[in-house]
N, C-alpha and C positions, 0 to 999 in steps of 0.2 A: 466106483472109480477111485483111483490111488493117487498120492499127492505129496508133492514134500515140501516143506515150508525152509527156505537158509536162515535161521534165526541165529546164529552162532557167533555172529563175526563182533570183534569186541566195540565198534561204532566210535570209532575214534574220531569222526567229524562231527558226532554231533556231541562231543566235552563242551560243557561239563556234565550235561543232562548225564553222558553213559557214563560220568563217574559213580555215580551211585543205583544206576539201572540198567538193563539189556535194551539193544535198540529197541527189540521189538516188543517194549514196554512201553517207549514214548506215546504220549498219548498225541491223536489228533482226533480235533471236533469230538471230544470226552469218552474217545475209545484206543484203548491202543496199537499198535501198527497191525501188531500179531491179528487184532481181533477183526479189525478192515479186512485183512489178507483170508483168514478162515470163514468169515464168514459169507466173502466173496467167492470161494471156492464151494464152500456146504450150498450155498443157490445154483451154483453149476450143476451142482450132482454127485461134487466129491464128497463119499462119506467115509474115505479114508486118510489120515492125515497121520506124515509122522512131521515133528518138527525137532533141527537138530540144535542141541545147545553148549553151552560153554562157559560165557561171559556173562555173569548173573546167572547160573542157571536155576538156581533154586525156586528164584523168584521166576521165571518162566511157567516152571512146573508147579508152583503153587497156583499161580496163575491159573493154567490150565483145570488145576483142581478145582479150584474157586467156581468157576463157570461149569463143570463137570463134563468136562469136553465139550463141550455147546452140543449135546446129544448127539454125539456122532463117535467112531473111533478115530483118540485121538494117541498118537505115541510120542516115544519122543525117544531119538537118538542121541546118544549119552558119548557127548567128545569135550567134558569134563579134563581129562586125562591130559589130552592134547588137541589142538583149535586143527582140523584135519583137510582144510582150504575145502573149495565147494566142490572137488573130483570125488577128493579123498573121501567128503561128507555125505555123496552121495552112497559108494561105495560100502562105506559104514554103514549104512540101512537097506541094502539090501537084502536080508531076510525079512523086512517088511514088504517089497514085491516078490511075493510069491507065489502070483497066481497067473504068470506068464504073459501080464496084460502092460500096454505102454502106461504108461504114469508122468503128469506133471510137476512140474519142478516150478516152486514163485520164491522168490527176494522179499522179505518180508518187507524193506523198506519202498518199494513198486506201490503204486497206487494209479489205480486206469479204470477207462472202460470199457476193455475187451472183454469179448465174450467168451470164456475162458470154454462153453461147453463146444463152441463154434470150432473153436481150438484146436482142442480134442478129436472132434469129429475129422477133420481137416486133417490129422493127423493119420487118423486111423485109415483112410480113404489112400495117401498115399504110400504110408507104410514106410518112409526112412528110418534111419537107423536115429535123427533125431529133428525136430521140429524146431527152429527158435523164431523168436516173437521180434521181429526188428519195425524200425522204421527210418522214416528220412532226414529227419531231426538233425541238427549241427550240434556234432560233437569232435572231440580232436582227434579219437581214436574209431576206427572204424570198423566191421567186418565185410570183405568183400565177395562177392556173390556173382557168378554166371547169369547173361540173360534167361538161363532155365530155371535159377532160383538155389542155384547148390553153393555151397562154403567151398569156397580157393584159399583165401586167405586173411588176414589183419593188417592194419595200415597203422599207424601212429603219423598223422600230419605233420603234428609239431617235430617231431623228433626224425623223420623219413622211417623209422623201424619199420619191416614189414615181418612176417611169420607167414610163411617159412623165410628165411631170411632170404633167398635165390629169389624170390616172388617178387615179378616187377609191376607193378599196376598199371593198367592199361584200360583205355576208355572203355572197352566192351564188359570188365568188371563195376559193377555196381555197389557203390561206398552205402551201408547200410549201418544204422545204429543199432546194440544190441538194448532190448527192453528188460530182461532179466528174467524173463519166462518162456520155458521151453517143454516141451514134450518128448520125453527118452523111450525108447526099445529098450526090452530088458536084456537084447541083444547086447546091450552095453559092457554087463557086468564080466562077458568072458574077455571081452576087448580090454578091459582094464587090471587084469589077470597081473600084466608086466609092469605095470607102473609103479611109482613109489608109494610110501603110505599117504603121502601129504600130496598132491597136488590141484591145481585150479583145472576147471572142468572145462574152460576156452582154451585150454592147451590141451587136452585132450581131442575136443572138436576138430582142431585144426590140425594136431597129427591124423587124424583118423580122415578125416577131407579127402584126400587122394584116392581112398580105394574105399569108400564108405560115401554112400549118400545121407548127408545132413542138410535140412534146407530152411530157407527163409521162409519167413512168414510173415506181409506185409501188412495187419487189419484194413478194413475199410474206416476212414472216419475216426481214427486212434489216435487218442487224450492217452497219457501217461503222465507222472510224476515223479523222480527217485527222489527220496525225503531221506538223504544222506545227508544235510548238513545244515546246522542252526537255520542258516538265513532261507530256507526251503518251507518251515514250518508253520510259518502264516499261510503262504502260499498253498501250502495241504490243505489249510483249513476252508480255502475255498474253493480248492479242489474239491473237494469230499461234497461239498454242497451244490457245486454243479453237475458232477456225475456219479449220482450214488450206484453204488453194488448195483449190478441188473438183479431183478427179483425171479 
């Protein structure tokens, strides 16, 4: 199974650490983001990994060397050049799914205990065009969801924004949080044919909503973390010791 790690993004909430590292170098509980996220994925069954980089990327890819892919194949998508947002970056590796199969997509800064194989499975049984991992959590900005489970649209609380901007929220929609891991069709990559080089993959979801089935995904029992900013990183550290990797 196929797999793509977002390591790219230059981790501007967690300065000064990313002044001189890639997020997903930061270490928690004496490993770092990157290695939690892969290694979490390799006990799934994923034994293919690309991961994309940028911001520190040398040290990524040494990284990766050091450990020698943790015995598995691991690549890496090369947006050096230009930082290609998370559409654009998956986009960018697609000559890594070539073998016609869907593929998970993780935020290297995500830390949880989902069961990323359950996931997958769950994924493949319904067969949309894409799976995401939500929950019910209080957050400002929201995705909103059909009682059948399908993407309408995004809320922003604070602000009223919605997307599509016509989109009016109404109680039969379901305000869900997005968790940062999802499952794509490779269906995707002709749908993204017309797009710019650069763009975010939640703007793609949500053009594509209307005449594409993409759906939530609620786990049972779902611990999650994002460790996006300093004051998060104690709190990983006990994260990581109450819910280790499933083996």
């Amino acid at each position: 199974m196929k797999a793509m790690i977002f390591a790219a993004g230059l981790g501007t909430r967690l300065k000064p650490l990313t002044d001189r590292m890639p997020k997903a170098l930061v270490p928690v509980a004496g490993k770092p983001l990157l290695e939690h996220v892969i290694l979490k994925l390799r006990a799934a069954g994923f034994d293919e990994i690309v991961v994309n980089v940028h911001h520190f990327a040398d040290q990524i890819i040494g990284f990766l060397e050091t450990k020698r892919s943790f015995g598995i194949r691991i690549e890496v998508s090369d947006e050096r050049g230009q930082l290609l947002d998370t559409g654009g970056g998956v986009r960018r590796a697609a000559p890594f799914f070539d073998d016609g199969a869907p593929f998970l997509v993780h935020n290297v800064d995500i830390l949880s205990d989902l069961d990323l194989g359950a996931l997958y499975r769950h994924h493949l049984r319904r067969d949309p065009l894409a799976t995401l991992v939500v929950s019910r959590r209080r957050t400002s900005r929201y995705l909103l969801f059909t009682p059948e489970g399908r993407l309408r649209g995004w809320l922003n609380e604070r602000t009223g924004e919605t997307k599509p901007p016509t989109l009016s929220p109404t109680p039969d929609l379901h305000k869900l949080a997005f968790a940062g891991i999802h499952v794509m069709s490779p269906h995707v990559f002709a749908l993204m044919d017309e797009w710019p080089e650069v763009f975010p993959i939640m703007d793609f979801y949500l053009a594509q909503a209307a005449t594409q089935r993409i759906e939530g995904y609620v786990p049972p029992a779902f611990h999650m973390l994002d460790v996006g900013k300093l004051d998060t990183l104690h709190e990983a550290e006990t994260f990581v010791a109450a819910y280790p990797p499933l083996a």
